[in-house]
C-alpha positions as CSV (number, residue, x, y, z in Angstrom):
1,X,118.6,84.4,57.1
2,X,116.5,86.6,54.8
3,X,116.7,89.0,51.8
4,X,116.6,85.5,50.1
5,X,119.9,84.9,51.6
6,X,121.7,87.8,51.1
7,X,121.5,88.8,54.6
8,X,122.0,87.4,58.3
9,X,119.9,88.7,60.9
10,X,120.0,88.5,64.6
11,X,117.1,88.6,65.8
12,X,117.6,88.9,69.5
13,X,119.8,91.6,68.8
14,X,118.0,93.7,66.3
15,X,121.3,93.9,64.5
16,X,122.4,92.4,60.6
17,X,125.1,90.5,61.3
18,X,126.0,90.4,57.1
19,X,124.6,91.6,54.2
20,X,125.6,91.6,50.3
21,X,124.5,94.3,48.8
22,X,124.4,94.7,44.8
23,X,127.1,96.0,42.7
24,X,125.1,99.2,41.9
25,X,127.4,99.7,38.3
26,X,126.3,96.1,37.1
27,X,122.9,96.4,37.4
28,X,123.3,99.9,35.7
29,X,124.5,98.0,33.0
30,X,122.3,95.8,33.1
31,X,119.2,98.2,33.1
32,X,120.6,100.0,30.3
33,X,121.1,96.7,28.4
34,X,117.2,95.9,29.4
35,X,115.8,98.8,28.4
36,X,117.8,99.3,25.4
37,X,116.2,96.5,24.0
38,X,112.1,97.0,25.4
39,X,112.4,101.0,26.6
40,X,111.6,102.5,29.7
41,X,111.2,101.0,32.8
42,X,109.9,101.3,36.0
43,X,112.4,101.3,39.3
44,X,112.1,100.6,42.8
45,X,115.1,99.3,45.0
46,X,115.5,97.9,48.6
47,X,118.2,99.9,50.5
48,X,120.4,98.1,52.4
49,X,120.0,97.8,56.2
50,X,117.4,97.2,59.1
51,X,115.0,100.5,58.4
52,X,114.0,98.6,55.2
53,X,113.6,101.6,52.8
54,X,112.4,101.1,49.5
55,X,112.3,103.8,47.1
56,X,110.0,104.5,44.3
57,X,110.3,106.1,41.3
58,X,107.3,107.5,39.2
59,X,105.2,104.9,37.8
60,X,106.2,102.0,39.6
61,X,103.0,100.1,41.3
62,X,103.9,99.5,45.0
63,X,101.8,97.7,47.2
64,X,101.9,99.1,50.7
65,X,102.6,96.2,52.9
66,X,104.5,97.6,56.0
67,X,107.4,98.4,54.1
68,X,109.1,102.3,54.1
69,X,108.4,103.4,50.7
70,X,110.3,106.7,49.9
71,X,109.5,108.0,46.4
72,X,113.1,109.1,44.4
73,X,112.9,111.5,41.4
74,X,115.9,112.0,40.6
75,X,118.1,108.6,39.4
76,X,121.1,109.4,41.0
77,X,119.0,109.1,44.1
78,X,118.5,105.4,43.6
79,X,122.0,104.8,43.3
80,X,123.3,106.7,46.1
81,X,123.7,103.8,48.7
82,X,124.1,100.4,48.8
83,X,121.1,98.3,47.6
84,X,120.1,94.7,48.2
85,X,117.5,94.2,45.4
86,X,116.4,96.3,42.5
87,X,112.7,95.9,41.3
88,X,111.9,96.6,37.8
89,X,108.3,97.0,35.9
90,X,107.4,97.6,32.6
91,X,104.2,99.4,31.2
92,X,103.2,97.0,28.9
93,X,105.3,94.0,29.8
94,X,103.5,91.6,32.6
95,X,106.5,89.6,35.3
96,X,106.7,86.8,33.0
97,X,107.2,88.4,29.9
98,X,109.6,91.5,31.5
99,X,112.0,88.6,33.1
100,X,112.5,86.9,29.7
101,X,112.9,89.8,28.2
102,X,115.7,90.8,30.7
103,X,117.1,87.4,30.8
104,X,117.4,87.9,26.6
105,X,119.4,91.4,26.9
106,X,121.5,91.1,30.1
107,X,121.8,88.3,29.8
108,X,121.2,84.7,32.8
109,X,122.9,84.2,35.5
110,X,123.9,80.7,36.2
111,X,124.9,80.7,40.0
């Protein structure tokens, strides 16, 4: 298991057995809800898959840990194939304070 959960690995095989991706047009909403509410943000999302890609848009602070990074400029980039995780920042907003905010305009989710 990893992608906290969201993905089953084999790791003798080098092959993802399953993997749930995120429905790209809710977080959209969602995004637009968020930032409607604090302004701009800054983006980075995990593609789906075993190359681990994550792109980048401008702004967003990346810490270069082994992962792919691949910097997107355009948005439509970002939603162009299947994602497992989206990653949001804010420029004046610290973690904390950006996840209550989001958790105020898009609302919880009680899973």
């Amino acid at each position: 298991m990893c992608g906290q959960g969201a993905q089953l690995y084999h790791a003798g095989e080098h092959r993802l057995l399953t993997s749930v991706t995120l429905d790209r047009q809710v977080a959209l909403l969602a995004l637009e809800k968020i930032e409607a509410e604090i302004g701009p943000l800054f983006l980075a999302a995990a593609r789906d898959g075993l190359d681990g890609e994550v792109l980048f848009g401008e702004g967003y602070r990346m810490d270069h840990d082994g992962m792919s990074l691949v910097p997107f400029t355009e948005s439509a980039e970002l939603w162009s194939q299947p994602i497992s995780k989206l990653y949001i920042q804010h420029a004046e907003l610290g973690d904390d304070a950006l996840a209550d905010a989001a958790r105020t305009a898009a609302g919880a989710w009680s899973g």
